[in-house]
Residue, then its C-alpha position, 0 to 999 in steps of 0.5 A: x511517500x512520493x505518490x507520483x509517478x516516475x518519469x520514464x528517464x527514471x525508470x529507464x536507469x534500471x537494468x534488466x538485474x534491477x528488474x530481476x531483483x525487483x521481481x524477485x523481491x516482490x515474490x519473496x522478500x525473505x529470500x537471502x541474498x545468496x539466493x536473489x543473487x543466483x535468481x538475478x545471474x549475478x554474485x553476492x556482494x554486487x547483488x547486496x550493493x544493488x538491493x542496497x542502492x534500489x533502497x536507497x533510491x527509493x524503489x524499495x521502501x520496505x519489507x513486510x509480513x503479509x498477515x491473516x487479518x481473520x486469524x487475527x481478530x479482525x473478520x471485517x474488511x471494508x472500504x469507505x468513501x468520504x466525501x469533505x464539505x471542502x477541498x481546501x489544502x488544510x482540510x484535506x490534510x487534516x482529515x488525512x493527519x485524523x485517519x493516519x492515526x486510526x490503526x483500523x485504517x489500512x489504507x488512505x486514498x485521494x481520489x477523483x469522482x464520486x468522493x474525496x478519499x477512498x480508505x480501507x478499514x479492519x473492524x474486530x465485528x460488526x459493531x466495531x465497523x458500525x462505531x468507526x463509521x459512526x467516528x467517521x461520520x461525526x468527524x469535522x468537515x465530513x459531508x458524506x460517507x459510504x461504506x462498502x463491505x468486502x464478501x471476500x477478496x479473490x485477489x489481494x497483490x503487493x508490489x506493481x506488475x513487473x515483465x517477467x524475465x529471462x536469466 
């Protein structure tokens, strides 16, 4: 996954039915296509070859079920921040290889200041969460780990800010 930030050059060669479609999308990627395409102001078949070509462009990378982490077993929602011994390339890549195989972890971010990864982990309770920090901890060429729990999310949104517009 590309995790640059576009060029405006790039951004630029969306119209205002890319948008659209985009926004619609963003809010309800079930919604058929007959549908996106009277939200959009537009027919059917143009509309597919739009999704198809937004797609194809990378801007959509896929669709997914928003699932109830709770519901499903999961009543523990927690960040980590994980400070390494080192940042050479090759460590950095292998602690992200070593978390991308862990299910429980949702989420994996370099970051700037005050550690080297952000990640978001699920725990089944709170001895799961004490035996993936433990796994954490003891990993190679971790140096420092800090586990934040979530009390609740108030807000939790897929997608980018997209101007809402007129049609």
């Amino acid at each position: 996954m590309n995790l640059m930030p576009q060029r405006d050059s790039e951004i630029s060669i969306l119209d205002d039915i890319d948008r659209r479609i985009l926004l619609e999308l963003q809010t309800d990627g079930r919604m058929t296509n007959v549908e996106l395409a009277r939200r959009a102001g537009i027919s059917p078949p143009p509309c597919l070859r739009r999704v198809r070509r937004l797609e194809e462009a990378g801007y959509i990378q896929g669709y997914h079920a928003q699932t109830d982490g709770q519901k499903l077993g999961w009543q523990i929602a927690f960040f980590v921040i994980v400070g390494l011994e080192s940042q050479k390339q090759s460590i950095l890549n292998e602690f992200e290889t070593m978390v991308a195989g862990w299910p429980e972890v949702r989420e994996c971010h370099m970051i700037r200041g005050g550690g080297d990864f952000l990640l978001k982990l699920v725990a089944r309770d709170a001895a799961h969460e004490n035996q993936l920090t433990a796994k954490l901890t003891a990993a190679a060429h971790v140096a420092k780990v800090q586990t934040l729990q979530t009390i609740r999310t108030s807000r939790s949104l897929s997608g980018v800010p997209m101007e809402r517009l007129n049609a």
